[in-house]
mmCIF file of the N, C-alpha and C atoms, coordinates in Angstrom:
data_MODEL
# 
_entry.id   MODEL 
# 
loop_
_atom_site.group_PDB 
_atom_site.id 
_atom_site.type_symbol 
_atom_site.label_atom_id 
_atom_site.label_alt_id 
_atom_site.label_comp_id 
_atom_site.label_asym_id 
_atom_site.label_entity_id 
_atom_site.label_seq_id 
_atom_site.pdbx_PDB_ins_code 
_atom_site.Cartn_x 
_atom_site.Cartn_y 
_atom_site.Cartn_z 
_atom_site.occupancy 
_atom_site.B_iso_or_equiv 
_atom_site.pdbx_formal_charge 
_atom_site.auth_seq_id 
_atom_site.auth_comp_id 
_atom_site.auth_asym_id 
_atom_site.auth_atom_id 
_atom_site.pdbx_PDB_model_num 
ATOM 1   N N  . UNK A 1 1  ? 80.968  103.854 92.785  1.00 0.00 ? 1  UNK A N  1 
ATOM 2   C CA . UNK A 1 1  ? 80.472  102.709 92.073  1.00 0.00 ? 1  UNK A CA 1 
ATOM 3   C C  . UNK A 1 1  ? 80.171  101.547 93.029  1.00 0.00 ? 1  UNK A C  1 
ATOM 4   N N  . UNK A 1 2  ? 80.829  101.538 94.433  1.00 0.00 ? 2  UNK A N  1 
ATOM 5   C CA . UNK A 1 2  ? 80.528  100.249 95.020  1.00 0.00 ? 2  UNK A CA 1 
ATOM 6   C C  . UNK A 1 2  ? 78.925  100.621 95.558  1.00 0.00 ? 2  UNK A C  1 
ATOM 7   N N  . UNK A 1 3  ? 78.919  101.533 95.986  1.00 0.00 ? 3  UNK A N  1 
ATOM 8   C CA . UNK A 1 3  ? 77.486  101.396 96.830  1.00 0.00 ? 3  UNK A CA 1 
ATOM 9   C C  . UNK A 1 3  ? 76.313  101.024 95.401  1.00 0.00 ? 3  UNK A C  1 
ATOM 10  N N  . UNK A 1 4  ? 76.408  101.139 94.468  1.00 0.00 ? 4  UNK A N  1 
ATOM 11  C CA . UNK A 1 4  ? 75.666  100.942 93.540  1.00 0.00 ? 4  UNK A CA 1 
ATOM 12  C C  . UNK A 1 4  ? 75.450  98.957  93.094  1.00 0.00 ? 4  UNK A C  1 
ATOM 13  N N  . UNK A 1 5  ? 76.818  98.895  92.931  1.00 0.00 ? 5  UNK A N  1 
ATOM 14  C CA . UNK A 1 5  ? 77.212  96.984  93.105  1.00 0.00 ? 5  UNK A CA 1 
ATOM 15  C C  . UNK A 1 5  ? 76.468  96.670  94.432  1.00 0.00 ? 5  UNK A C  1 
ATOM 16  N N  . UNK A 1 6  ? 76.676  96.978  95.537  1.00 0.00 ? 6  UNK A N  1 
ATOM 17  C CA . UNK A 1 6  ? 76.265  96.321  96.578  1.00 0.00 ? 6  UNK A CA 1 
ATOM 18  C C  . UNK A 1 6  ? 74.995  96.126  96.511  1.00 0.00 ? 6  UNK A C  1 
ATOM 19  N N  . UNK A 1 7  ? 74.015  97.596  96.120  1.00 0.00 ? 7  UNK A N  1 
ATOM 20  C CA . UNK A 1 7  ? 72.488  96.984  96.115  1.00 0.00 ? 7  UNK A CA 1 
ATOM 21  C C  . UNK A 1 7  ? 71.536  96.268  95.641  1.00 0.00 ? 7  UNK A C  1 
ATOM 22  N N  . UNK A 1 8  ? 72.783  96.331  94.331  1.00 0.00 ? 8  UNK A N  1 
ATOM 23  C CA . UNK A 1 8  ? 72.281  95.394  93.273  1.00 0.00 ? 8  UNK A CA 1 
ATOM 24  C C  . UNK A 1 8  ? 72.429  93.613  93.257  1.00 0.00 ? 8  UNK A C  1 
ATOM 25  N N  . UNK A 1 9  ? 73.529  93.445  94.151  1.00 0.00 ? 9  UNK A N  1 
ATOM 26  C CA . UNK A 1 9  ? 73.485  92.209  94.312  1.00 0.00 ? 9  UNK A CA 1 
ATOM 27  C C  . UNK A 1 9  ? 73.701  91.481  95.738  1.00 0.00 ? 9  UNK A C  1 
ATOM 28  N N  . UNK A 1 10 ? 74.288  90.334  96.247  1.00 0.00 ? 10 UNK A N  1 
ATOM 29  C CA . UNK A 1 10 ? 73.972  89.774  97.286  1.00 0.00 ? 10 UNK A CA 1 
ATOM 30  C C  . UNK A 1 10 ? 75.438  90.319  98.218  1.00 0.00 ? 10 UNK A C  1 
ATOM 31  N N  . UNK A 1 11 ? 76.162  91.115  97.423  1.00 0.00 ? 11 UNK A N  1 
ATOM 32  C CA . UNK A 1 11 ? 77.849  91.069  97.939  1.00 0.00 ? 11 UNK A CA 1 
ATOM 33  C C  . UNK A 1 11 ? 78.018  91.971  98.793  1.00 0.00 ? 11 UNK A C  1 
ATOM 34  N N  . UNK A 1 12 ? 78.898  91.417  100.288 1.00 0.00 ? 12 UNK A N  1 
ATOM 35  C CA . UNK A 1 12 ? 78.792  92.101  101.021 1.00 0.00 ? 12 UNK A CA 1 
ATOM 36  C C  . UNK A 1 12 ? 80.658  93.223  100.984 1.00 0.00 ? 12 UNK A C  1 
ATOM 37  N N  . UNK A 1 13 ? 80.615  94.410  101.391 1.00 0.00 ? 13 UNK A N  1 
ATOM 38  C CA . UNK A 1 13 ? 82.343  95.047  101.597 1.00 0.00 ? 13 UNK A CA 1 
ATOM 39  C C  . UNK A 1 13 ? 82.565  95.427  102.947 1.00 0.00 ? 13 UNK A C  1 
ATOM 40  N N  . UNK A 1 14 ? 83.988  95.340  103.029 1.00 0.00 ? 14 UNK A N  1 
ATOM 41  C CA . UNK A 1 14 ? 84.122  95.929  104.152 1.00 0.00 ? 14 UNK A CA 1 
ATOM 42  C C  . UNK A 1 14 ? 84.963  97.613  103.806 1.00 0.00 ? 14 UNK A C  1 
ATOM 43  N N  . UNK A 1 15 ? 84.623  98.891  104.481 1.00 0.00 ? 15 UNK A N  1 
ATOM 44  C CA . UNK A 1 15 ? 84.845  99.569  104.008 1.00 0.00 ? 15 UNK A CA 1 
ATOM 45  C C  . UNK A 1 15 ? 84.954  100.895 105.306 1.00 0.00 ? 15 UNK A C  1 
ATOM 46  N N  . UNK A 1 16 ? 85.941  101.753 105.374 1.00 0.00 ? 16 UNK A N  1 
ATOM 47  C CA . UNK A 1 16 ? 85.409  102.376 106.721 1.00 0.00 ? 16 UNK A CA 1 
ATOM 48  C C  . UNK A 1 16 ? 83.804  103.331 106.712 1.00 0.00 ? 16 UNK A C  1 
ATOM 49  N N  . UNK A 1 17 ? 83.802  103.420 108.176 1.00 0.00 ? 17 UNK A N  1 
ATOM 50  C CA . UNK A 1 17 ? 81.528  103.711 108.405 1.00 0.00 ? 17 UNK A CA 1 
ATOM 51  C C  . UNK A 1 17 ? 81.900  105.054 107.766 1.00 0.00 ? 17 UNK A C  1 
ATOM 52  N N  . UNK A 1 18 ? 82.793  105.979 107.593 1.00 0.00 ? 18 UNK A N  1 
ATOM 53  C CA . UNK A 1 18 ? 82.590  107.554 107.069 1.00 0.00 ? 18 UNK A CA 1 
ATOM 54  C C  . UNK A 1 18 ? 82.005  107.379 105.729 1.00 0.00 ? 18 UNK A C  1 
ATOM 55  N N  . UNK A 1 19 ? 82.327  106.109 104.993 1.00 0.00 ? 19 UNK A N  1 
ATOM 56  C CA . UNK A 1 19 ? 82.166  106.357 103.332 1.00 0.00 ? 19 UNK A CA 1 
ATOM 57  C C  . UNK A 1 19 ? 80.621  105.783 103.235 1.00 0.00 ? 19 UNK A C  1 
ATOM 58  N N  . UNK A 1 20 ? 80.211  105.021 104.459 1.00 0.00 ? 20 UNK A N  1 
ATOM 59  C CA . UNK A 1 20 ? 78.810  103.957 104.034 1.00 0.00 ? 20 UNK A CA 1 
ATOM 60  C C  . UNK A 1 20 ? 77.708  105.069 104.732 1.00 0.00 ? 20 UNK A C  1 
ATOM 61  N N  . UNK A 1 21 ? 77.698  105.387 105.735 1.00 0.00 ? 21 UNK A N  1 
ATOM 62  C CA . UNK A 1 21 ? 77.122  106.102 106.800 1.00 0.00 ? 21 UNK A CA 1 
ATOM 63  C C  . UNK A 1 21 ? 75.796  106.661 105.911 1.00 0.00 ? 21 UNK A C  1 
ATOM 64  N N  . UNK A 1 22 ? 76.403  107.654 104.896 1.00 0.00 ? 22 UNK A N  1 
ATOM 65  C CA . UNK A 1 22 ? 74.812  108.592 104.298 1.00 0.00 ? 22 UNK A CA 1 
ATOM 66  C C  . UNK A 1 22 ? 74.191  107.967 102.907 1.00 0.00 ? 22 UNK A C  1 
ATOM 67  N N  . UNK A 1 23 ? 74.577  106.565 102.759 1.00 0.00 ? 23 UNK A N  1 
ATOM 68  C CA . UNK A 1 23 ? 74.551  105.871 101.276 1.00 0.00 ? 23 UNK A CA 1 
ATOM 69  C C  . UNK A 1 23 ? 73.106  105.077 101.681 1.00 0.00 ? 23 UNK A C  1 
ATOM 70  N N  . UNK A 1 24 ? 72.220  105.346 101.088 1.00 0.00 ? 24 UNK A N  1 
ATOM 71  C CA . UNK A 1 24 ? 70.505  105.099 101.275 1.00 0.00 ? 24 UNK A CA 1 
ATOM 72  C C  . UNK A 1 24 ? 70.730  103.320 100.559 1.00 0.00 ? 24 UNK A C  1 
ATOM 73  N N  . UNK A 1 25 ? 70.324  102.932 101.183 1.00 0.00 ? 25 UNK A N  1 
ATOM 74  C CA . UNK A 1 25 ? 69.902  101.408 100.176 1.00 0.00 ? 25 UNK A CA 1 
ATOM 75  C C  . UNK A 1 25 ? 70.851  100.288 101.280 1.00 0.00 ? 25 UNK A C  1 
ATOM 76  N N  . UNK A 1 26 ? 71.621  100.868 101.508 1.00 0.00 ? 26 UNK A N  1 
ATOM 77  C CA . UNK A 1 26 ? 72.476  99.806  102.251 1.00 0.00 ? 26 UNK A CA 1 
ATOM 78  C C  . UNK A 1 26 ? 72.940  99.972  104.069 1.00 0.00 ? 26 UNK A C  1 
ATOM 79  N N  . UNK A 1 27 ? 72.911  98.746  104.447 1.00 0.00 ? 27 UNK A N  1 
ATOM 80  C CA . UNK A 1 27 ? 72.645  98.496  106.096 1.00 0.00 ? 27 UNK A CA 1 
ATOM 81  C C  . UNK A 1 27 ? 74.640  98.424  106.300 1.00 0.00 ? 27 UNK A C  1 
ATOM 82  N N  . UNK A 1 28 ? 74.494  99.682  107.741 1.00 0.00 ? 28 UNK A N  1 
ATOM 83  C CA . UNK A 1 28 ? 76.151  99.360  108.253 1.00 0.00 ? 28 UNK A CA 1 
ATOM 84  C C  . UNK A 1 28 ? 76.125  98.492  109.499 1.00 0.00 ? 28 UNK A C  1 
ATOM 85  N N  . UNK A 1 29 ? 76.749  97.648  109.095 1.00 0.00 ? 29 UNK A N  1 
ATOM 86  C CA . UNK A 1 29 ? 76.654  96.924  110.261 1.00 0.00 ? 29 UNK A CA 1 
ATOM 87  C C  . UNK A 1 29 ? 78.309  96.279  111.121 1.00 0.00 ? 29 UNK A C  1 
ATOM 88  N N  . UNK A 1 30 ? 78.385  96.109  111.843 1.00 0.00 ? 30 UNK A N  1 
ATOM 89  C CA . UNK A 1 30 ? 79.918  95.736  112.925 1.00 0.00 ? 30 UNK A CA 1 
ATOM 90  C C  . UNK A 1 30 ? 80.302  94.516  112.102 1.00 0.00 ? 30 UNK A C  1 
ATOM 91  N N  . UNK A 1 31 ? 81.426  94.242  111.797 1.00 0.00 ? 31 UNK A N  1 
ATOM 92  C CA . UNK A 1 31 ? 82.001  93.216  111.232 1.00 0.00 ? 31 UNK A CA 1 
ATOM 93  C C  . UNK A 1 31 ? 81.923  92.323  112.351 1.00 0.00 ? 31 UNK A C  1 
ATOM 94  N N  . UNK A 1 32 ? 82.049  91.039  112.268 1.00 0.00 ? 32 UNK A N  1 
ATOM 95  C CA . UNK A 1 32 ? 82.091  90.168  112.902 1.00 0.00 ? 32 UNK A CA 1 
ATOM 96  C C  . UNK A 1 32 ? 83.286  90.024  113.943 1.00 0.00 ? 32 UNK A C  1 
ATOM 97  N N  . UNK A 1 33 ? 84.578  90.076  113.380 1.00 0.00 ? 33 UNK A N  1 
ATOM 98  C CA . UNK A 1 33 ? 85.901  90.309  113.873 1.00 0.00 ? 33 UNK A CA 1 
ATOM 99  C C  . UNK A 1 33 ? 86.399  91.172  113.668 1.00 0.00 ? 33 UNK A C  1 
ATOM 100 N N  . UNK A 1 34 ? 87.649  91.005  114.341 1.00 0.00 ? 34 UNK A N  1 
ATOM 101 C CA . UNK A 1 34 ? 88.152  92.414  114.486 1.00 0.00 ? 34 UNK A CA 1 
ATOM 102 C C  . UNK A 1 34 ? 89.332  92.980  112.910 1.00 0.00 ? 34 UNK A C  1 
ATOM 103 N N  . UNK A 1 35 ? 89.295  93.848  112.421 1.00 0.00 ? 35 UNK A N  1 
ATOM 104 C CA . UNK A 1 35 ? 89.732  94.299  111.004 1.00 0.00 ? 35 UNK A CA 1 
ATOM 105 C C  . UNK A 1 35 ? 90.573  95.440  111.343 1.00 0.00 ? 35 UNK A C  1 
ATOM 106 N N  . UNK A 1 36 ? 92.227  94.775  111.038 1.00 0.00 ? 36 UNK A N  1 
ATOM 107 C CA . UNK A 1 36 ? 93.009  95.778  111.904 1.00 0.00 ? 36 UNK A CA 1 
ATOM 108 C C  . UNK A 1 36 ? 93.223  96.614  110.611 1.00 0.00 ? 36 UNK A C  1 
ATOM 109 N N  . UNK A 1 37 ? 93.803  97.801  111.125 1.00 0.00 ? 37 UNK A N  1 
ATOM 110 C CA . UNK A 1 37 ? 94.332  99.269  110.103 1.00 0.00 ? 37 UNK A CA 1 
ATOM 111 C C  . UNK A 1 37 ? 94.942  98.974  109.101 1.00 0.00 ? 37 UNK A C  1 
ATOM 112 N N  . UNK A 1 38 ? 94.788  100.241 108.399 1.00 0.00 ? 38 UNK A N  1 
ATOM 113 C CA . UNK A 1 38 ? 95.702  99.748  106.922 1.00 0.00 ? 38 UNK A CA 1 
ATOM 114 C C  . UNK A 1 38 ? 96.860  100.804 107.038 1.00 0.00 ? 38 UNK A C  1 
ATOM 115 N N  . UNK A 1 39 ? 97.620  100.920 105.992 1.00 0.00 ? 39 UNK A N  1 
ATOM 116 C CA . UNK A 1 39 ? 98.895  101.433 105.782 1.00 0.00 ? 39 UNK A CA 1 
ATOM 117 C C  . UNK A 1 39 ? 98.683  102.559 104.865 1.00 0.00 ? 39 UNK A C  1 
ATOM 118 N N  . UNK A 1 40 ? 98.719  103.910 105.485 1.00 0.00 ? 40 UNK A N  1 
ATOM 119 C CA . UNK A 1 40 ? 98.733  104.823 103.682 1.00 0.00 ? 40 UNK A CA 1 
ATOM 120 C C  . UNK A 1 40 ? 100.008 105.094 103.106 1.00 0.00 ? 40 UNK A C  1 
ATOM 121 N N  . UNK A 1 41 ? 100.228 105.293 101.909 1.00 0.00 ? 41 UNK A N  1 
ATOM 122 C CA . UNK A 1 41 ? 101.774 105.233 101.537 1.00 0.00 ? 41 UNK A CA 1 
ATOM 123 C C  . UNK A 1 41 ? 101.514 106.348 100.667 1.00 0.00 ? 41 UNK A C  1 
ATOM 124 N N  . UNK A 1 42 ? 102.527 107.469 100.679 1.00 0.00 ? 42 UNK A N  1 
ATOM 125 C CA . UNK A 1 42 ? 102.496 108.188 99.360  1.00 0.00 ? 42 UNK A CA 1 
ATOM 126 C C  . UNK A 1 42 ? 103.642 108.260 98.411  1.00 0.00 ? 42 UNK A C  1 
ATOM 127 N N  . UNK A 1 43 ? 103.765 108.076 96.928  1.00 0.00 ? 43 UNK A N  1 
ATOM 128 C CA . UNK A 1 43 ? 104.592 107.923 96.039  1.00 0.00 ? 43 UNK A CA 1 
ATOM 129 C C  . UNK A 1 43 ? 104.578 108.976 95.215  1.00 0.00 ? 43 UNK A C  1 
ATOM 130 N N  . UNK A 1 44 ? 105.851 109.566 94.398  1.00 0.00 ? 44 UNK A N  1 
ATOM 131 C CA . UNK A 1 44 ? 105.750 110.326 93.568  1.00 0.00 ? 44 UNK A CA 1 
ATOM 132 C C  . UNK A 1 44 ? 106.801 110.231 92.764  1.00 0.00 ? 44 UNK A C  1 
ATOM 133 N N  . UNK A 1 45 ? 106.739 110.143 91.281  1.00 0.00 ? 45 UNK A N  1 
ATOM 134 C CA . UNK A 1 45 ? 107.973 109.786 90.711  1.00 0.00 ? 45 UNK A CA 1 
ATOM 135 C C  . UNK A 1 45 ? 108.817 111.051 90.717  1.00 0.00 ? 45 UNK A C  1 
ATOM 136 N N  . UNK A 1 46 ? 110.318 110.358 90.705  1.00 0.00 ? 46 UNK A N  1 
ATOM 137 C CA . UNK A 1 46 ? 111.521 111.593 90.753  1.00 0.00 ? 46 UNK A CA 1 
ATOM 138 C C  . UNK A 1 46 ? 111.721 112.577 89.965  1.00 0.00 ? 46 UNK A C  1 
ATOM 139 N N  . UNK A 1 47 ? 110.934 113.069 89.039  1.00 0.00 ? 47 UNK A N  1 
ATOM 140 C CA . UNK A 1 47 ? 110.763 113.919 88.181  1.00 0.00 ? 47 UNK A CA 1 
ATOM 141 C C  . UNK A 1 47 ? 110.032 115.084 88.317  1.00 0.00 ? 47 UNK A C  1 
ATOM 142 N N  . UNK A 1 48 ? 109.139 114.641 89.407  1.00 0.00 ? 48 UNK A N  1 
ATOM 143 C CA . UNK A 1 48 ? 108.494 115.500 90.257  1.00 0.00 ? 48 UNK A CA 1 
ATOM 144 C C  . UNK A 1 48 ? 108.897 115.678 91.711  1.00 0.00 ? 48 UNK A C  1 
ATOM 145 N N  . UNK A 1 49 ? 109.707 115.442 92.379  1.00 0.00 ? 49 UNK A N  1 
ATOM 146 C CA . UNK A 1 49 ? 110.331 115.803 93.527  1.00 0.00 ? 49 UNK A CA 1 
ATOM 147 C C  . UNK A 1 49 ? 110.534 117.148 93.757  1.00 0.00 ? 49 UNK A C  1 
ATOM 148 N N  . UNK A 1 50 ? 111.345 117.586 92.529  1.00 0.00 ? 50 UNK A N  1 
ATOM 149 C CA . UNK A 1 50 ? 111.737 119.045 93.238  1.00 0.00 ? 50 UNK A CA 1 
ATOM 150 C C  . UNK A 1 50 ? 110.460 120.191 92.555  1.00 0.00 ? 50 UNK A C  1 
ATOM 151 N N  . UNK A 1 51 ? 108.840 119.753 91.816  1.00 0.00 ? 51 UNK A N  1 
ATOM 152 C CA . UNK A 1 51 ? 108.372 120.685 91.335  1.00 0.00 ? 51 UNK A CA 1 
ATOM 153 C C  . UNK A 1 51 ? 107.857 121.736 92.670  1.00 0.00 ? 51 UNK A C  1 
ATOM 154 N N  . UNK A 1 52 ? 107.471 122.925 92.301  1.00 0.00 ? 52 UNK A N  1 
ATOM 155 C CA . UNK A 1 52 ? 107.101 123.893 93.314  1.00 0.00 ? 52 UNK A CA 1 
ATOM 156 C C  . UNK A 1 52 ? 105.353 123.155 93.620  1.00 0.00 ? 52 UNK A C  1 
ATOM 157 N N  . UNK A 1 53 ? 104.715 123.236 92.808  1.00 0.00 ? 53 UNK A N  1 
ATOM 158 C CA . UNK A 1 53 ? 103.451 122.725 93.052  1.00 0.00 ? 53 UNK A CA 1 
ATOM 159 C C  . UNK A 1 53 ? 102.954 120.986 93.442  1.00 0.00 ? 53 UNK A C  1 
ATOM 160 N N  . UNK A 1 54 ? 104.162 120.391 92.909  1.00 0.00 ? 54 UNK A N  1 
ATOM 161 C CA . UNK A 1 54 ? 103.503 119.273 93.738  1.00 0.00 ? 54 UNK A CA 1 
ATOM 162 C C  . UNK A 1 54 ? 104.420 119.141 95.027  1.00 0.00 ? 54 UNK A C  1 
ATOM 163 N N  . UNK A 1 55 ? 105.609 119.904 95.295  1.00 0.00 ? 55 UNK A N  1 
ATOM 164 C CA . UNK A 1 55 ? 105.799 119.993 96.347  1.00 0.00 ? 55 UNK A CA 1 
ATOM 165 C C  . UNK A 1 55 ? 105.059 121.036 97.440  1.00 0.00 ? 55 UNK A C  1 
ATOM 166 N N  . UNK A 1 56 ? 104.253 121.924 96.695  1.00 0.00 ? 56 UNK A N  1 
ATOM 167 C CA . UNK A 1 56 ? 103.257 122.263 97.783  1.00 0.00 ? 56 UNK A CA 1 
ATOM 168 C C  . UNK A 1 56 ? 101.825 121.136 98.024  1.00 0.00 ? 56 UNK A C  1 
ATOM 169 N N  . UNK A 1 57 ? 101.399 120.217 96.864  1.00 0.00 ? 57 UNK A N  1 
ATOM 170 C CA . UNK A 1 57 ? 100.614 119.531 97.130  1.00 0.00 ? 57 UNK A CA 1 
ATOM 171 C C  . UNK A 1 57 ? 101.109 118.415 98.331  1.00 0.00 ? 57 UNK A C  1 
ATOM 172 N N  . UNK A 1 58 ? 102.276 117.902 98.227  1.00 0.00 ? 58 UNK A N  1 
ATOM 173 C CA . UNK A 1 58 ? 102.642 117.168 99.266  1.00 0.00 ? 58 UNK A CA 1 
ATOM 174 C C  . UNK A 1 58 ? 102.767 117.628 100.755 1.00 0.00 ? 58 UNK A C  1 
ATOM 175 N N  . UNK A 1 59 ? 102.903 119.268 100.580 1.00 0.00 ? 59 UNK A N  1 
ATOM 176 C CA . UNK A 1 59 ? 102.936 119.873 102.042 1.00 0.00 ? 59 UNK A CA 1 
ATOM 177 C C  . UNK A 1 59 ? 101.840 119.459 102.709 1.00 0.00 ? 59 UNK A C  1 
ATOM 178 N N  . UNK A 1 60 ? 100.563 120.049 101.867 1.00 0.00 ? 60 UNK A N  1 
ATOM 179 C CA . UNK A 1 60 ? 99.782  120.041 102.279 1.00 0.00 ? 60 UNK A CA 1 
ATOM 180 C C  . UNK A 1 60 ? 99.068  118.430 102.735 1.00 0.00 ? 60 UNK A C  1 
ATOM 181 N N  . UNK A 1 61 ? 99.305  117.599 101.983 1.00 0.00 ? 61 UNK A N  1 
ATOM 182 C CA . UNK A 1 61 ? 98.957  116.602 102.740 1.00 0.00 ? 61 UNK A CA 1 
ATOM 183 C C  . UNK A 1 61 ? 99.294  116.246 103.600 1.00 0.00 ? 61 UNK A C  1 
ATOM 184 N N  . UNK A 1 62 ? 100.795 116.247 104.090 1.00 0.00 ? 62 UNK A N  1 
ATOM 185 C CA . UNK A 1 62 ? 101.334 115.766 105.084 1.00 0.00 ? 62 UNK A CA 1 
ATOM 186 C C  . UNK A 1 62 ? 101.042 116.745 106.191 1.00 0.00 ? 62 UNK A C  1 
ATOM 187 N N  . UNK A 1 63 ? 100.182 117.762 105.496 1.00 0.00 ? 63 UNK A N  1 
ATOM 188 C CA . UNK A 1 63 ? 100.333 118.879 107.484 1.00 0.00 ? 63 UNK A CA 1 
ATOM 189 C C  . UNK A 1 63 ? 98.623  118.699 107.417 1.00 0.00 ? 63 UNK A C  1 
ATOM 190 N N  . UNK A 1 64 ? 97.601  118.225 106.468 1.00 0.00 ? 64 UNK A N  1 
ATOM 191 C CA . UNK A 1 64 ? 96.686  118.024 107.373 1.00 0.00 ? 64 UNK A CA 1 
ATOM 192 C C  . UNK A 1 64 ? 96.068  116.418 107.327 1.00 0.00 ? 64 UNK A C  1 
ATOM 193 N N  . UNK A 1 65 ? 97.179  115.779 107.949 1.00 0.00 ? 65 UNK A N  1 
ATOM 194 C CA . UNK A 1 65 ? 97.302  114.310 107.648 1.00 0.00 ? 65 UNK A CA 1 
ATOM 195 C C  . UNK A 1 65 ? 97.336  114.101 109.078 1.00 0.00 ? 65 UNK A C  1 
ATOM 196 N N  . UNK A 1 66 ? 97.501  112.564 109.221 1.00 0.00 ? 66 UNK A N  1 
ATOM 197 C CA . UNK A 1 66 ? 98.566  111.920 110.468 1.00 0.00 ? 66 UNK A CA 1 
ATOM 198 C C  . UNK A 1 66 ? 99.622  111.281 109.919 1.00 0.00 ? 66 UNK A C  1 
ATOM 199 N N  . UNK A 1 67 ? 99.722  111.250 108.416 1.00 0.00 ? 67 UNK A N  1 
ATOM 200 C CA . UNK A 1 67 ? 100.523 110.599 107.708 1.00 0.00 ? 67 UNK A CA 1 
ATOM 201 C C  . UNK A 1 67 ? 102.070 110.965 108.042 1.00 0.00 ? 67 UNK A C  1 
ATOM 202 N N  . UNK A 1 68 ? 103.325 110.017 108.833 1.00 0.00 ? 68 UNK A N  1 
ATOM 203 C CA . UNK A 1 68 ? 104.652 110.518 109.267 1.00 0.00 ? 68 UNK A CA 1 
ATOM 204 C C  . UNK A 1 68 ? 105.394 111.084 108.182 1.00 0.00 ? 68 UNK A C  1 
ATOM 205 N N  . UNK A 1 69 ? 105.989 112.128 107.757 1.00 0.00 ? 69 UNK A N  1 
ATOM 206 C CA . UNK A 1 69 ? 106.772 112.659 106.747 1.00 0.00 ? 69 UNK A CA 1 
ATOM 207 C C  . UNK A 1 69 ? 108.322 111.823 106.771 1.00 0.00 ? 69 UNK A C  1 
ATOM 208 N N  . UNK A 1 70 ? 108.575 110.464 107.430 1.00 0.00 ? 70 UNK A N  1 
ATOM 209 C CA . UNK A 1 70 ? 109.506 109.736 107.003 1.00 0.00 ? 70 UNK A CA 1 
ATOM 210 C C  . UNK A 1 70 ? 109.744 109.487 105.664 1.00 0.00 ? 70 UNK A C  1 
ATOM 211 N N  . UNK A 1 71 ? 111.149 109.723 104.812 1.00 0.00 ? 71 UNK A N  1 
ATOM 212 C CA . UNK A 1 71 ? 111.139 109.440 103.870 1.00 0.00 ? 71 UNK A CA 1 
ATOM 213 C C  . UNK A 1 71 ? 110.864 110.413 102.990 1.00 0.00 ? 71 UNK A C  1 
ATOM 214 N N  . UNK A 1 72 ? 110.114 111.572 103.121 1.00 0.00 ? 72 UNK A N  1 
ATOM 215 C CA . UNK A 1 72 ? 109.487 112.380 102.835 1.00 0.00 ? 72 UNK A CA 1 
ATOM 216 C C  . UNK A 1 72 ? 110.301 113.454 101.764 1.00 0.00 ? 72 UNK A C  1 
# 
């Protein structure tokens, strides 16, 4: 939905270049300053901790992630 907002009006996002890169209508351009990293966090309520399948969904993220399995 954003690349659709953006062309339509004057508003500019900041967003990483993988998601803007093949989106026709709109210019990628270098931010001005520098835009440090963000944080990914993953949550899951305790009810689902011990299921077999979302504990294989969590495997799998965390082994083809960089995400640290602290906490995990």
């Amino acid at each position: 939905m954003l690349p659709e907002i953006l062309r339509v009006s004057d508003l500019v996002a900041v967003i990483p270049r993988r998601l803007a890169v093949n989106t026709q209508g709109l210019k990628v351009m270098t931010p001005p300053l520098t835009i440090p990293g963000f944080t990914k966090t993953v949550v899951w309520h305790e009810r689902t901790h011990r299921d077999e399948g979302f504990r294989w969904l969590r495997s799998v993220l965390f082994s083809t992630s960089t995400v640290s399995q602290s906490g995990a």
